[in-house]
Structure formats: C-alpha cells, structure tokens
KOLBADREN-766571 format. One record per residue (C-alpha): residue in one letter; x, y, z. Coordinates in steps of 0.5 Angstrom, whole numbers, padded with zeros to 4 digits, always signed. Example, Ala and Ser with C-alpha at 12.3 -4.5 7.8 and 13.67 -1.06 7.14 Angstrom:
REM KOLBADREN-766571
a+0025-0009+0016;s+0027-0002+0014;
This chain:
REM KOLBADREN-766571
x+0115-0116-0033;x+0109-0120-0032;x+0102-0117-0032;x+0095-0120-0034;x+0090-0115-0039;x+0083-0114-0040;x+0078-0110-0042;x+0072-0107-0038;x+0065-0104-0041;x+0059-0101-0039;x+0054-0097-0042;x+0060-0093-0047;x+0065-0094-0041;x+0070-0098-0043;x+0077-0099-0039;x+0083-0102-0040;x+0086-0106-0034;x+0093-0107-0033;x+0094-0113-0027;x+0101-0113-0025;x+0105-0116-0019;x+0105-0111-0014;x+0103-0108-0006;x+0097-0106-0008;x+0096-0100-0010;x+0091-0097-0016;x+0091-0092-0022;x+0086-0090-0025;x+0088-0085-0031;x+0093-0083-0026;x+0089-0081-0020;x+0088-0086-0014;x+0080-0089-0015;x+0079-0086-0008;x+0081-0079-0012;x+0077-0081-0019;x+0071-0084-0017;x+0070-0080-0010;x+0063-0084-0008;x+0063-0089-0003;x+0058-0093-0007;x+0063-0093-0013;x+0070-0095-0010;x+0066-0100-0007;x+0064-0103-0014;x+0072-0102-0016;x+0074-0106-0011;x+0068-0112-0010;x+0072-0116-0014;x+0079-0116-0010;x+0075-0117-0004;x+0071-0123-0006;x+0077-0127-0010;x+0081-0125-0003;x+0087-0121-0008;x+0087-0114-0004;x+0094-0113-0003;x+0098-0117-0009;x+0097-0113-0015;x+0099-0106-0018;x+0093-0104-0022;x+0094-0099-0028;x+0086-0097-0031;x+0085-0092-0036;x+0077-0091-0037;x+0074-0086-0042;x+0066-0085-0044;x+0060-0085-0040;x+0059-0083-0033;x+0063-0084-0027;x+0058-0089-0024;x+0059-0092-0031;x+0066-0092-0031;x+0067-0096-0025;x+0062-0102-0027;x+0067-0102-0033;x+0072-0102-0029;x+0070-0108-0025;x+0068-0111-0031;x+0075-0111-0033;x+0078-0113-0026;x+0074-0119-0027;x+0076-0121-0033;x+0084-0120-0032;x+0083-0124-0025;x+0080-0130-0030;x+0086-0130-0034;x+0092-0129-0029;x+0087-0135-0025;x+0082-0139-0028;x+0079-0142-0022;x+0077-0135-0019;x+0071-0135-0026;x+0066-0139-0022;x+0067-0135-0016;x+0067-0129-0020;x+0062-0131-0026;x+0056-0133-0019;x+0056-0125-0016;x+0055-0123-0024;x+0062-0120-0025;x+0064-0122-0032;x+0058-0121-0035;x+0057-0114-0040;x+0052-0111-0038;x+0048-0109-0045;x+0044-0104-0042;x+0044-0099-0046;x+0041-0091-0046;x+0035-0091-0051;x+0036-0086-0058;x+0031-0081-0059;x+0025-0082-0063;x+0023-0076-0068;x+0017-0072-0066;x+0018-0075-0060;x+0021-0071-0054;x+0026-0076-0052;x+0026-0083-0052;x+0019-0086-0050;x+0016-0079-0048;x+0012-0075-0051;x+0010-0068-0053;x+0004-0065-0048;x-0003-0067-0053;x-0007-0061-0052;x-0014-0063-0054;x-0016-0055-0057;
C-alpha cells in the first residue's frame, strides 16, 4: 500500500503523520480530531493545510502525537500534514512554504533560572 510519512513538531509535541490514499477520514491517536482537539481554533489549525492544497477528501490520515499541550499538538500536527503533502507532491511546497507551514517553530519554553522564581521573574525585593 501506498502512503506518504512525515513527522511534526512543536514545542515538545511531536507527531508522526501517515498520509494514505483514501476518503477522508483522520485519526489522531485513535479518536477523530474533532474528539482529540475539541476547539474550534485547534482543528482548524489541523486542517489549514488540506484546505489551502485543496486535498480535503483524498487522503486517510493516521497521527500519533505525544508531549506538549493540546495547542501544541495540533501545529505539531499541521507541521507533519505539510511536510508528508511535500513529499507525495513537491509542487504543493511553495504554496505551503508561503503560509509558513513547513517551518519549525523553534520557540521554546525558557528554563528556570536558580534564585529566581521562574525564568525571567524574580523573587519580591523587600527593602527592610
């Protein structure tokens, strides 16, 4: 059988997109994305590279996504749609590479500096 893989990430999200021949229909780690992702804004984002390569209906798409948090799962998600479209057509990658798809978002969460109380903020000065 024929598929097209890719992986995903952001943040500490990272998923792992199977791209499939098909009608449709998407799992993400066994439950619809309606299910998994349960916002609007969220689906929306899984399903922003479908929509712009006009691929809605041709594919069965098989995710499986750990780390992170939901918001991060779906760019990692989307991220890993994009790339696996790449490589089962590389036309659709300057369409794609033009809405910002296909780059990692390399922002990272700041560690937690010592004698601080987190990463930028400060413990309350008190004069006397």
């Amino acid at each position: 059988m024929e598929q097209w893989y890719a992986t995903g990430k952001r943040k500490t999200a990272v998923a792992r997109v199977f791209l499939r021949p098909g009608k449709g229909e998407m799992t993400v780690n066994g439950r619809t994305p309606k299910d998994y992702f349960y916002t609007d804004s969220n689906t929306m984002k899984v399903d922003a590279p479908l929509n712009l390569t006009k691929t809605k209906g041709k594919f069965s798409i098989l995710v499986t996504v750990a780390g992170g948090g939901i918001a991060a799962q779906a760019e990692a998600v989307r991220h890993g749609i994009s790339r696996a479209l790449v490589t089962y057509n590389p036309e659709m990658r300057s369409v794609l590479k033009k809405e910002g798809f296909l780059r990692r978002d390399a922002r990272m969460k700041e560690r937690k500096k010592y004698g601080q109380r987190a990463a930028r903020a400060r413990f309350q000065f008190s004069k006397r």
